[in-house]
TORPARO-112384 format. One record per residue: chain; x, y, z of N, C-alpha, C, O in turn. Coordinates in pm, 1 decimal. Layout:
BEGIN
<node ch="A" n_x="X" n_y="Y" n_z="Z" ca_x="X" ca_y="Y" ca_z="Z" c_x="X" c_y="Y" c_z="Z" o_x="X" o_y="Y" o_z="Z"/>
...
END
This chain:
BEGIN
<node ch="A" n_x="-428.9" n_y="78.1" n_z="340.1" ca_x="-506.2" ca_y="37.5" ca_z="226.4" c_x="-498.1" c_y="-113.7" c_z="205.5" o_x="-592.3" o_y="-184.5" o_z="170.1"/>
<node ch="A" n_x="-370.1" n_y="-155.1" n_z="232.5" ca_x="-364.2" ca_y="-312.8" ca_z="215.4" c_x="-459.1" c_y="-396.3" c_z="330.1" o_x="-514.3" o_y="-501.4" o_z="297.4"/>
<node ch="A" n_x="-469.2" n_y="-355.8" n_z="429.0" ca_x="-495.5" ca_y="-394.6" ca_z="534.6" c_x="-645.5" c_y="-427.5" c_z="518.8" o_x="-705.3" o_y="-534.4" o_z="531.5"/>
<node ch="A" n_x="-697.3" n_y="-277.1" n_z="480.8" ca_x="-852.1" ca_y="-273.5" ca_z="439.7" c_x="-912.8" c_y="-379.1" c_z="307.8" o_x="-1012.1" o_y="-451.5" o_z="300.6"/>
<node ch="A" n_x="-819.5" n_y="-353.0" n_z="227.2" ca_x="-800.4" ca_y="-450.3" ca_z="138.1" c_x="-884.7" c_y="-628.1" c_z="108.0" o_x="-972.1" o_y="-696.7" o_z="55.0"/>
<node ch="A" n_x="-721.2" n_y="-611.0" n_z="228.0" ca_x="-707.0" ca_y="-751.5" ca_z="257.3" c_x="-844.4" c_y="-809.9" c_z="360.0" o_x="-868.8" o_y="-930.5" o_z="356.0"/>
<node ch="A" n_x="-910.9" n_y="-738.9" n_z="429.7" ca_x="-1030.7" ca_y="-753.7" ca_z="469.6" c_x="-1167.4" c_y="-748.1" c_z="425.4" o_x="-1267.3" o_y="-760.6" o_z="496.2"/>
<node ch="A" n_x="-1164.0" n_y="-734.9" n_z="344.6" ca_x="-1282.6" ca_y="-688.9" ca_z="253.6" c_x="-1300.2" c_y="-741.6" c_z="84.5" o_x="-1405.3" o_y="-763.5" o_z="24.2"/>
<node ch="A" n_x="-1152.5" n_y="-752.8" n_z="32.5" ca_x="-1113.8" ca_y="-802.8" ca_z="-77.9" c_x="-1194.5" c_y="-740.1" c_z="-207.7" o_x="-1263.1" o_y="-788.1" o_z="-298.0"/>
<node ch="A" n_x="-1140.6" n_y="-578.1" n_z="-161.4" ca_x="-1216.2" ca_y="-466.7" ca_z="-262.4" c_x="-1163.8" c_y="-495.6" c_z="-421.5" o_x="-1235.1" o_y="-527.7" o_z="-516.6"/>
<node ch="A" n_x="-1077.4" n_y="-483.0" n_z="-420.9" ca_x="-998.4" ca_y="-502.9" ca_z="-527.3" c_x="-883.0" c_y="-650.8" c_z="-579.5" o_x="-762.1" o_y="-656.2" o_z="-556.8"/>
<node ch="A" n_x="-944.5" n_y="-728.2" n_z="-632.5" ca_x="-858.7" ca_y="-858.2" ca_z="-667.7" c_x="-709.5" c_y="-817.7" c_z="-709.8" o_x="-682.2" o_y="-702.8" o_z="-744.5"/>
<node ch="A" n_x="-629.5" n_y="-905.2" n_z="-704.9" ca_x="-470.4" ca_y="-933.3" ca_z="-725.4" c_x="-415.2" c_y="-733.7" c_z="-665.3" o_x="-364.7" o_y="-658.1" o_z="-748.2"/>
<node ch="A" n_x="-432.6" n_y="-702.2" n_z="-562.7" ca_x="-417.5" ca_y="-579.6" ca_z="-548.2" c_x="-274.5" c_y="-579.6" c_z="-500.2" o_x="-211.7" o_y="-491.0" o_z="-558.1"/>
<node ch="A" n_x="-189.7" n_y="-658.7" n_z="-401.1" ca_x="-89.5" ca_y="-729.4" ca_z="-361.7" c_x="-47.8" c_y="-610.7" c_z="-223.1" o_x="-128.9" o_y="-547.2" o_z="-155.7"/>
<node ch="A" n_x="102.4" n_y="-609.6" n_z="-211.9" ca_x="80.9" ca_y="-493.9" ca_z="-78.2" c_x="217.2" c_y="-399.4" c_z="-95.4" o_x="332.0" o_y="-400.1" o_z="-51.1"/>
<node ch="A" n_x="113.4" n_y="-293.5" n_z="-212.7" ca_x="180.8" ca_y="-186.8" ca_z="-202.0" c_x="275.8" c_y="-112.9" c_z="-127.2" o_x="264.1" o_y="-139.9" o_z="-7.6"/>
<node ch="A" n_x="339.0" n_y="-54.6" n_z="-143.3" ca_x="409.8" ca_y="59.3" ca_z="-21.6" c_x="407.0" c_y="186.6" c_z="-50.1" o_x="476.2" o_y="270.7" o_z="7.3"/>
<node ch="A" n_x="300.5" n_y="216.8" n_z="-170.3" ca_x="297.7" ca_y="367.9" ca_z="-239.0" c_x="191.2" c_y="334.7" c_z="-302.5" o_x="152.8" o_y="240.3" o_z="-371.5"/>
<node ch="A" n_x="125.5" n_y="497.9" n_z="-238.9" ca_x="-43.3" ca_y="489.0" ca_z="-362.2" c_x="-17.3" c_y="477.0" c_z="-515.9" o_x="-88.2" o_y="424.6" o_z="-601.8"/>
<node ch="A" n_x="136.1" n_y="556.5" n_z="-530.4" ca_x="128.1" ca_y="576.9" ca_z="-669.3" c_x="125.2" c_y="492.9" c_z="-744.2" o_x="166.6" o_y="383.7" o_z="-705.2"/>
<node ch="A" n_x="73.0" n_y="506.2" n_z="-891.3" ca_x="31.1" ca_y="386.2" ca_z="-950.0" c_x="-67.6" c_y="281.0" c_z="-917.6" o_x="-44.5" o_y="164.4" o_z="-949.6"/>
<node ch="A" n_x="-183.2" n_y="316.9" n_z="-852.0" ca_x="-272.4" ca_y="232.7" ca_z="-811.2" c_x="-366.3" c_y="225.0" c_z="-885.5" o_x="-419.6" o_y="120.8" o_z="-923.6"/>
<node ch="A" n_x="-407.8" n_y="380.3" n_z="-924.8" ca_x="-536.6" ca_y="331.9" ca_z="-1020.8" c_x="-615.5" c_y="439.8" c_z="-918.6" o_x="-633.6" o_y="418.8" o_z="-798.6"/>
<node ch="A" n_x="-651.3" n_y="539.8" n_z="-979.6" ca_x="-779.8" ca_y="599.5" ca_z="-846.8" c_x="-907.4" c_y="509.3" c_z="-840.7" o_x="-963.1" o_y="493.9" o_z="-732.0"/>
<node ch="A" n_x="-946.8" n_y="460.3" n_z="-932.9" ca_x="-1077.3" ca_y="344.7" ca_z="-902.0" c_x="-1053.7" c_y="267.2" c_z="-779.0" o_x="-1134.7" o_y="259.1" o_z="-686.7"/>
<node ch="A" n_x="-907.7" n_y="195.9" n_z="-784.1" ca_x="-839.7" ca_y="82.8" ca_z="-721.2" c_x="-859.1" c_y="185.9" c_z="-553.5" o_x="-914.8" o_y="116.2" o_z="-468.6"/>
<node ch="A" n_x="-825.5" n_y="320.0" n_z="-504.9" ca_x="-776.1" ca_y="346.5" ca_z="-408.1" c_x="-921.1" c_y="426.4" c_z="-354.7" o_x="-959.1" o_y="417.6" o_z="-237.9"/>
<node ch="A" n_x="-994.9" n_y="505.5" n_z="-460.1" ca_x="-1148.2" ca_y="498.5" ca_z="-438.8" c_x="-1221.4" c_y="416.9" c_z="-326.7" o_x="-1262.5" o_y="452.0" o_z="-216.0"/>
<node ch="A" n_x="-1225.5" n_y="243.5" n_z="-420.6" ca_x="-1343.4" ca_y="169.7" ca_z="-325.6" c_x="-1266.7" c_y="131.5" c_z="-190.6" o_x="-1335.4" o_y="128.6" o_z="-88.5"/>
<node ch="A" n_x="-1157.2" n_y="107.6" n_z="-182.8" ca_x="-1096.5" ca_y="149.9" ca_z="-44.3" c_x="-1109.9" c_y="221.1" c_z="9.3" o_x="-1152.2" o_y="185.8" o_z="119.4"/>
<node ch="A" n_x="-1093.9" n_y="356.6" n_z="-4.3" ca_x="-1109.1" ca_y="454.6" ca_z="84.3" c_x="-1276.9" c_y="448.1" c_z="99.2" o_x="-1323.1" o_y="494.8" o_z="203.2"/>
<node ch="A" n_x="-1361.7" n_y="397.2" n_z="8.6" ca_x="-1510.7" ca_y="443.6" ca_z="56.0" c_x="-1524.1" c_y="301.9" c_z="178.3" o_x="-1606.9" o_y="315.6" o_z="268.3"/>
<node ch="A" n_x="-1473.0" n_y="223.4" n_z="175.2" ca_x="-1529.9" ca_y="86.5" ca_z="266.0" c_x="-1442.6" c_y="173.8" c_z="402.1" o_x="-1507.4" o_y="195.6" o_z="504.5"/>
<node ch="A" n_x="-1296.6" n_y="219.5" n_z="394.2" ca_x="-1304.6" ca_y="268.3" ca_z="518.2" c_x="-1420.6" c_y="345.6" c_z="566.1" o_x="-1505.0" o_y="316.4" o_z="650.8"/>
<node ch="A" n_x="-1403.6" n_y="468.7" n_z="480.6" ca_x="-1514.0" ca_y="574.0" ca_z="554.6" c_x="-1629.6" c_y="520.2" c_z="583.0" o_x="-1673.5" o_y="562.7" o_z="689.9"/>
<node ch="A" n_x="-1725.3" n_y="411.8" n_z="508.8" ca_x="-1810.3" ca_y="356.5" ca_z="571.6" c_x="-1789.2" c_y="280.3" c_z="706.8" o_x="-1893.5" o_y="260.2" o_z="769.0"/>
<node ch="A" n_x="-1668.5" n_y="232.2" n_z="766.5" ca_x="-1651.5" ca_y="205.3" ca_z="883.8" c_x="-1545.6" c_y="197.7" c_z="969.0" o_x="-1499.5" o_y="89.6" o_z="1006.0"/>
<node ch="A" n_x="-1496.7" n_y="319.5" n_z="1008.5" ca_x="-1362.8" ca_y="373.5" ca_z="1085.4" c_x="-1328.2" c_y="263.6" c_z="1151.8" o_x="-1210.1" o_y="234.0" o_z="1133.6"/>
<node ch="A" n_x="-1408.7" n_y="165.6" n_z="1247.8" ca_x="-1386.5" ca_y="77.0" ca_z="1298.1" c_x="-1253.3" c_y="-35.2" c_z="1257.2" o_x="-1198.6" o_y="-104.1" o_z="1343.2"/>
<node ch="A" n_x="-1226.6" n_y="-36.9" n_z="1155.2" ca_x="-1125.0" ca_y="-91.4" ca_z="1074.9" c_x="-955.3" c_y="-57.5" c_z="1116.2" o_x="-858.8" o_y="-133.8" o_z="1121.9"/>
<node ch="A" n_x="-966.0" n_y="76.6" n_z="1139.0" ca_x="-864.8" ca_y="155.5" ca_z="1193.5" c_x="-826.5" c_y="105.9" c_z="1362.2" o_x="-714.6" o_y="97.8" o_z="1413.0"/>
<node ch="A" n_x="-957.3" n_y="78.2" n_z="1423.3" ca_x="-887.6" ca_y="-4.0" ca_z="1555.0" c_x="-849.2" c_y="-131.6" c_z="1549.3" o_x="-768.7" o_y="-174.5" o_z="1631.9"/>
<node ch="A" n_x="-916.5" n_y="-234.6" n_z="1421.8" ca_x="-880.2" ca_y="-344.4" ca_z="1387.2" c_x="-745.1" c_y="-349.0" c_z="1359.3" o_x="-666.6" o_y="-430.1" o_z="1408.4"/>
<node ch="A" n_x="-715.4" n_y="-252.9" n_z="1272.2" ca_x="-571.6" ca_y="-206.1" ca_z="1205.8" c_x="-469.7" c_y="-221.2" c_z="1332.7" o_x="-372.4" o_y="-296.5" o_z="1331.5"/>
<node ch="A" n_x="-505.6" n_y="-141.3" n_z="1437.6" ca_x="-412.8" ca_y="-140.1" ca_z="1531.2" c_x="-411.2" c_y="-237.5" c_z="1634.5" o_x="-333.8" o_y="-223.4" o_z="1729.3"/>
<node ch="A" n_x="-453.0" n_y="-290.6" n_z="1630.4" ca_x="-472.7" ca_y="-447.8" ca_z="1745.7" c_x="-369.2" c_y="-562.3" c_z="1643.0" o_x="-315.6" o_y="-667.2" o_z="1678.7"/>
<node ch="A" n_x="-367.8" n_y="-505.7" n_z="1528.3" ca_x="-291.7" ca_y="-641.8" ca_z="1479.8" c_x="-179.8" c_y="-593.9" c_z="1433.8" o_x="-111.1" o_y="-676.2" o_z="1373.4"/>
<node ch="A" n_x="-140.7" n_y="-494.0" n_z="1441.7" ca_x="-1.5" ca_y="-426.9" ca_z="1335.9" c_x="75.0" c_y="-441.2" c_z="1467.7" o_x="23.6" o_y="-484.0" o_z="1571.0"/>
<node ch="A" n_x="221.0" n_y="-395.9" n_z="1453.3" ca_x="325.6" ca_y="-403.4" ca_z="1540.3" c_x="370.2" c_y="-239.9" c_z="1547.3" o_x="484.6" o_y="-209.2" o_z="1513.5"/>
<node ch="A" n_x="303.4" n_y="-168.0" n_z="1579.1" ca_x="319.4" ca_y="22.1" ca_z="1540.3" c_x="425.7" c_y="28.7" c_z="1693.0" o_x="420.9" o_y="-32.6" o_z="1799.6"/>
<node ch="A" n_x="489.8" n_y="102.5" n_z="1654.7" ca_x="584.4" ca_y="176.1" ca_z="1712.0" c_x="447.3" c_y="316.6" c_z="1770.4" o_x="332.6" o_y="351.3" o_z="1742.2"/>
<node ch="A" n_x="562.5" n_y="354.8" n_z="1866.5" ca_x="443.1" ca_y="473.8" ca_z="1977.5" c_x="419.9" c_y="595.5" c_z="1859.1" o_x="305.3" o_y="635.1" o_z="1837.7"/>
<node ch="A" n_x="506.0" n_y="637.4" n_z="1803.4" ca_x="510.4" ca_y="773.5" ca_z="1718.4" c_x="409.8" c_y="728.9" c_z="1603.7" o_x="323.5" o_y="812.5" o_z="1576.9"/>
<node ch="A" n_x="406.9" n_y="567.0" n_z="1505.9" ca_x="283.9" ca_y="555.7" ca_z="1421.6" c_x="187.0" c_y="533.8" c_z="1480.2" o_x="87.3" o_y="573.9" o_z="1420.3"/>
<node ch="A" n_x="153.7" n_y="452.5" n_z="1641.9" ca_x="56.4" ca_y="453.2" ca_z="1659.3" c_x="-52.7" c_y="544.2" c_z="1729.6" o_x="-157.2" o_y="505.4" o_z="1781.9"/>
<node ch="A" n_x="-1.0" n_y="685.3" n_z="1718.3" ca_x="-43.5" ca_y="811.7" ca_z="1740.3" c_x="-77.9" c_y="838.1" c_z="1602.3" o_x="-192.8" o_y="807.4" o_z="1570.8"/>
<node ch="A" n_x="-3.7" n_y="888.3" n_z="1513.0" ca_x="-41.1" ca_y="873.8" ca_z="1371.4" c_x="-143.7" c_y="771.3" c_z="1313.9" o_x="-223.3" o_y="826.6" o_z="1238.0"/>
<node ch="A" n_x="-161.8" n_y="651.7" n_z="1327.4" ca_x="-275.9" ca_y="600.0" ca_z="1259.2" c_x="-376.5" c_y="607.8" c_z="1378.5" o_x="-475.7" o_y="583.6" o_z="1309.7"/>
<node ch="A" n_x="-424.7" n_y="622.1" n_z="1497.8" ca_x="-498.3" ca_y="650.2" ca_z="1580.2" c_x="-597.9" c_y="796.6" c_z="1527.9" o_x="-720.6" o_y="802.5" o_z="1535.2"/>
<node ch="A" n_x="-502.4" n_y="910.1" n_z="1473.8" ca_x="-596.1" ca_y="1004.6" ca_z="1452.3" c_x="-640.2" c_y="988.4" c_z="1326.2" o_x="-693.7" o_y="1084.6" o_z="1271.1"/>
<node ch="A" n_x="-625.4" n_y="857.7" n_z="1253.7" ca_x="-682.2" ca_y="895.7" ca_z="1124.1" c_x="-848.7" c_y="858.3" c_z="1137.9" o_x="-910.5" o_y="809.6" o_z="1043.3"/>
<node ch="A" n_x="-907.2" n_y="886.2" n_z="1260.4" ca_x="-1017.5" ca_y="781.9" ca_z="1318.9" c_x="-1088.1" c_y="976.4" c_z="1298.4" o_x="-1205.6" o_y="1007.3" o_z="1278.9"/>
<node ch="A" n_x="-990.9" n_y="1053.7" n_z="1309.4" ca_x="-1042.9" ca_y="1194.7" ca_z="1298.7" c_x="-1144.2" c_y="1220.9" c_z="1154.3" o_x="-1249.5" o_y="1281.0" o_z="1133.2"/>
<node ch="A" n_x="-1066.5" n_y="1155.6" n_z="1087.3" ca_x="-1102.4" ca_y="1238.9" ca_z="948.9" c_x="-1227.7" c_y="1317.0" c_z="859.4" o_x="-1328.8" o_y="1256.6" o_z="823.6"/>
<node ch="A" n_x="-1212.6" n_y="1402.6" n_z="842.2" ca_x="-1287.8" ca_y="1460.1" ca_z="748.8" c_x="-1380.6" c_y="1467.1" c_z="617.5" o_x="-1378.5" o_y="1550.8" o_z="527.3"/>
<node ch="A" n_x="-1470.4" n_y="1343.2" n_z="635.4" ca_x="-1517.9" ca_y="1292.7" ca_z="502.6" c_x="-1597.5" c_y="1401.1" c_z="386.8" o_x="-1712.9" o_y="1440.6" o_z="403.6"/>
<node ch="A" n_x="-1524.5" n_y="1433.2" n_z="286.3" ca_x="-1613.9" ca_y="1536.3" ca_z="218.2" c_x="-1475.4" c_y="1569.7" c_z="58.6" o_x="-1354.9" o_y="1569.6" o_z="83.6"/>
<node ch="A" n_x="-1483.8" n_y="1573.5" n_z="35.8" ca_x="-1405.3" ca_y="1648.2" ca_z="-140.3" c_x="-1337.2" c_y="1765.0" c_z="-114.2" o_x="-1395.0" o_y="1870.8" o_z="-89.5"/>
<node ch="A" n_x="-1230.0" n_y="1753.2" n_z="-117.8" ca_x="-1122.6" ca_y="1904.3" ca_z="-103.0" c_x="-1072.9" c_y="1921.7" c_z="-236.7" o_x="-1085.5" o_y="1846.3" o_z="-333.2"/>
<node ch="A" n_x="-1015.0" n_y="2031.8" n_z="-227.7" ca_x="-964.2" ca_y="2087.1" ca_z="-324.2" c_x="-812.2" c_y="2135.0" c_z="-270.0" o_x="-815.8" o_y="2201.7" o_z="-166.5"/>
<node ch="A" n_x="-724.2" n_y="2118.1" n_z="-307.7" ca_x="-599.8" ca_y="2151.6" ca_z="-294.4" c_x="-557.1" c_y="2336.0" c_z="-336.4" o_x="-540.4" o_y="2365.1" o_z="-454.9"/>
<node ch="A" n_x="-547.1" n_y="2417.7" n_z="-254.0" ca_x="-544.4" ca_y="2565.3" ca_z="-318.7" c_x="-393.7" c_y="2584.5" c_z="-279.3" o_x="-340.3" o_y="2661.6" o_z="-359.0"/>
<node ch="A" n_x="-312.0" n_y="2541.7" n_z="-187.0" ca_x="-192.8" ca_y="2558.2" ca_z="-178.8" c_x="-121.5" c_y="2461.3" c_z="-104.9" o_x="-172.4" o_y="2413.0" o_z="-3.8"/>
<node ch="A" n_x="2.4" n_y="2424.0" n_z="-148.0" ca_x="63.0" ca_y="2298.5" ca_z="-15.7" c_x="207.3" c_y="2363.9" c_z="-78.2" o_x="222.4" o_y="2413.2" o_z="-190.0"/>
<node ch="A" n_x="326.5" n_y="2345.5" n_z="49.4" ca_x="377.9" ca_y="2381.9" ca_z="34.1" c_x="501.4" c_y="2273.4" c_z="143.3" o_x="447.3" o_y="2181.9" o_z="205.5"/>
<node ch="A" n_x="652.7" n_y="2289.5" n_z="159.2" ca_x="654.4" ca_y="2178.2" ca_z="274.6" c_x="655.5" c_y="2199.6" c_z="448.9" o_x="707.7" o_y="2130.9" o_z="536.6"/>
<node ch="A" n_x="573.6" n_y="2326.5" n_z="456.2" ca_x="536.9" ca_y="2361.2" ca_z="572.6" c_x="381.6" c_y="2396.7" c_z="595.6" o_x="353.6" o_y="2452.3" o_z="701.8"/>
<node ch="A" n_x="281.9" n_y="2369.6" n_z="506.9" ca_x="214.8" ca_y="2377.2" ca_z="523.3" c_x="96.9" c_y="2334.8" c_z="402.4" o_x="150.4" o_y="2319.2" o_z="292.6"/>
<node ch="A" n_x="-73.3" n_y="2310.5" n_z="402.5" ca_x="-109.9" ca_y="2256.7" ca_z="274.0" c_x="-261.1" c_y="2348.1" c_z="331.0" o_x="-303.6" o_y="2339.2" o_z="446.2"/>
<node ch="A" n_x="-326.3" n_y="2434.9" n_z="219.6" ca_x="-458.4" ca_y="2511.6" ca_z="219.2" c_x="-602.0" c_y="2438.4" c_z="159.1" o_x="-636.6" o_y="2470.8" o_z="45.6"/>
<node ch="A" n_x="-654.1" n_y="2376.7" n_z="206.9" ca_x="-751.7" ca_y="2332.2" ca_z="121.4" c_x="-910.9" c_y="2362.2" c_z="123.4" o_x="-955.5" o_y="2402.3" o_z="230.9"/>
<node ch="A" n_x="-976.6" n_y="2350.9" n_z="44.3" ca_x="-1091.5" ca_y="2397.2" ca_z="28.2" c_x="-1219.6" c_y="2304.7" c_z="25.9" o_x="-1258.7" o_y="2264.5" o_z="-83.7"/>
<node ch="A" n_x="-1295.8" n_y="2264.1" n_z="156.2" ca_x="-1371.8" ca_y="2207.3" ca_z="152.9" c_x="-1518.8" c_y="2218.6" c_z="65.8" o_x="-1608.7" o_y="2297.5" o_z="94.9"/>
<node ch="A" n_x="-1522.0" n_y="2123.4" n_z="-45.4" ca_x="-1637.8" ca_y="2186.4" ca_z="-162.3" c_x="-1779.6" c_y="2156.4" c_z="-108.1" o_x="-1887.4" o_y="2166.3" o_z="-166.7"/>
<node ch="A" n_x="-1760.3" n_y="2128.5" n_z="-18.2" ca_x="-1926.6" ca_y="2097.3" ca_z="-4.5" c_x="-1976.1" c_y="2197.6" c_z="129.5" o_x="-2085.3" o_y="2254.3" o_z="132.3"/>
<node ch="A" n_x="-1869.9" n_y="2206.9" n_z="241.1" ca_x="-1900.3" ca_y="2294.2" ca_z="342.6" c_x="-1889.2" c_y="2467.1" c_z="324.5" o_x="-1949.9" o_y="2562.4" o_z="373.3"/>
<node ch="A" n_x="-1803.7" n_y="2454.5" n_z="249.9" ca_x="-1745.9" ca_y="2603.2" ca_z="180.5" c_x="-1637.7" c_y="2591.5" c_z="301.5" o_x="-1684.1" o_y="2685.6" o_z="365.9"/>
<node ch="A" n_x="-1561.1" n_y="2560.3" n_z="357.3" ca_x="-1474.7" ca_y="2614.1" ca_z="467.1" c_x="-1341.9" c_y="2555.8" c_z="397.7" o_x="-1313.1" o_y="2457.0" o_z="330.1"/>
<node ch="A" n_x="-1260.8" n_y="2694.7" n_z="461.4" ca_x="-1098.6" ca_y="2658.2" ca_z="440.9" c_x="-1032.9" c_y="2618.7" c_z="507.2" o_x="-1029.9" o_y="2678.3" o_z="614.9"/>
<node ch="A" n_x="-956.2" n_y="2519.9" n_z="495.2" ca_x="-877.2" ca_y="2441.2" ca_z="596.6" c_x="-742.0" c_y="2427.5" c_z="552.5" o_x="-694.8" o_y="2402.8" o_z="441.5"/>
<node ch="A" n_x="-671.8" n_y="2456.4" n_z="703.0" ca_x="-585.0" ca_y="2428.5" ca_z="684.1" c_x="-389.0" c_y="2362.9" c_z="779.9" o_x="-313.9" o_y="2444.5" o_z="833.2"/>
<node ch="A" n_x="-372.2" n_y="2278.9" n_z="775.9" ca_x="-265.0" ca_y="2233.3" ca_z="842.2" c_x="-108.1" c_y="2251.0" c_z="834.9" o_x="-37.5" o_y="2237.4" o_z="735.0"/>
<node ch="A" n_x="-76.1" n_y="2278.7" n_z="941.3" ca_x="51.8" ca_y="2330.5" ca_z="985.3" c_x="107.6" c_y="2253.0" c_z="1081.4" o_x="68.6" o_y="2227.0" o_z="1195.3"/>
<node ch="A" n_x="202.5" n_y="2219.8" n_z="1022.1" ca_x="305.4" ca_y="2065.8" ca_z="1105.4" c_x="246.3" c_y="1956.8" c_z="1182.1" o_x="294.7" o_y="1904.0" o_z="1282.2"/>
<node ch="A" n_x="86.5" n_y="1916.7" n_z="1097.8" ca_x="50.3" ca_y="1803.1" ca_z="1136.3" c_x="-75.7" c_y="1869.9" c_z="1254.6" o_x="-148.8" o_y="1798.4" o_z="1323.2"/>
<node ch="A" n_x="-75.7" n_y="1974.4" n_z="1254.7" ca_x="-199.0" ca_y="2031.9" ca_z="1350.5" c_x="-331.6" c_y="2073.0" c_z="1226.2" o_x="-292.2" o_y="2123.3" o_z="1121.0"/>
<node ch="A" n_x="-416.6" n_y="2059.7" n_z="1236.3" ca_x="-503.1" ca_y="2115.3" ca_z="1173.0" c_x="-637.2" c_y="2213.5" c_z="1210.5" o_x="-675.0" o_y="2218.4" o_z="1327.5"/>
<node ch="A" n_x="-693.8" n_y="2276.8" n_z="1124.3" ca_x="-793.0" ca_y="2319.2" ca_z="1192.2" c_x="-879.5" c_y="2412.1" c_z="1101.5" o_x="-798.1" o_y="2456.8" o_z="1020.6"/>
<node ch="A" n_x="-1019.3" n_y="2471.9" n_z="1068.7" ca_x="-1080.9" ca_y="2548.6" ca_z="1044.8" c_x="-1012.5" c_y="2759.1" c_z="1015.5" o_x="-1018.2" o_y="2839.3" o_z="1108.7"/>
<node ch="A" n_x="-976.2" n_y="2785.4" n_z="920.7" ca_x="-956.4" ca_y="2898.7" ca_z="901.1" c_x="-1014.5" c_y="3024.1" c_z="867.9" o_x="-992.0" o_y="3142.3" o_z="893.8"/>
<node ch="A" n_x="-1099.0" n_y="2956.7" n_z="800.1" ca_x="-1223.3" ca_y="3029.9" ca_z="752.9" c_x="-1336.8" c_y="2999.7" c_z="680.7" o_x="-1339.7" o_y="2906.3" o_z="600.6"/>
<node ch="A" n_x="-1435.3" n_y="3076.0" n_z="704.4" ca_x="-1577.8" ca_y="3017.6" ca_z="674.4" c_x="-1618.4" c_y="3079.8" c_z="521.7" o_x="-1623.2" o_y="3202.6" o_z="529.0"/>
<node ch="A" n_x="-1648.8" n_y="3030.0" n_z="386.7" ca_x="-1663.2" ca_y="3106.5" ca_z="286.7" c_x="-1775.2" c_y="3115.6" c_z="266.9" o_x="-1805.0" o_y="3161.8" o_z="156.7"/>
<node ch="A" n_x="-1882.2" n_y="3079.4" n_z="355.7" ca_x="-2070.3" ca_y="3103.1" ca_z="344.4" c_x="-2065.7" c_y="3254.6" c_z="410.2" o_x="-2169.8" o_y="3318.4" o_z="425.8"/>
END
């Protein structure tokens, strides 16, 4: 988020967090929408950071993501159920794997 941030300069005096919490959802909002408007950012991200092999597998798949409104129906610390509101589909991830569970159309 800082990164995107700091490129774009979504949000003034934003400084560089180390936790969403307390941000402000407005504040973490127009960030997240300038990413999703251009994933490209995420390879920028990684050409300039110093990632270790294990994060830079981790921020590599965030190039995956799923743009759409979930709903949280269960998380737990082995696993999190969520409910995609616009596709109707349930999703859900298990130790960092994810995938399609069921279709509610």
């Amino acid at each position: 988020m800082v990164f995107v941030n700091n490129q774009y300069n979504i949000v003034p005096d934003f400084g560089n967090p180390v936790s969403p919490l307390g941000l402000g959802s407005n504040n973490v909002y127009g960030i997240r929408t300038k990413l999703w408007e251009n994933s490209l950012i995420i390879d920028k991200y990684i050409k300039t950071a110093n990632l270790n092999n294990e994060n830079l597998k981790i921020v590599s798949s965030w190039k995956n993501f799923i743009k759409n409104d979930f709903m949280f129906i269960k998380e737990t610390s082995k696993f999190c159920i969520m409910l995609d509101l616009k596709e109707k589909l349930l999703y859900e991830e298990i130790k960092k794997e994810k995938g399609i569970i069921s279709s509610l159309q």
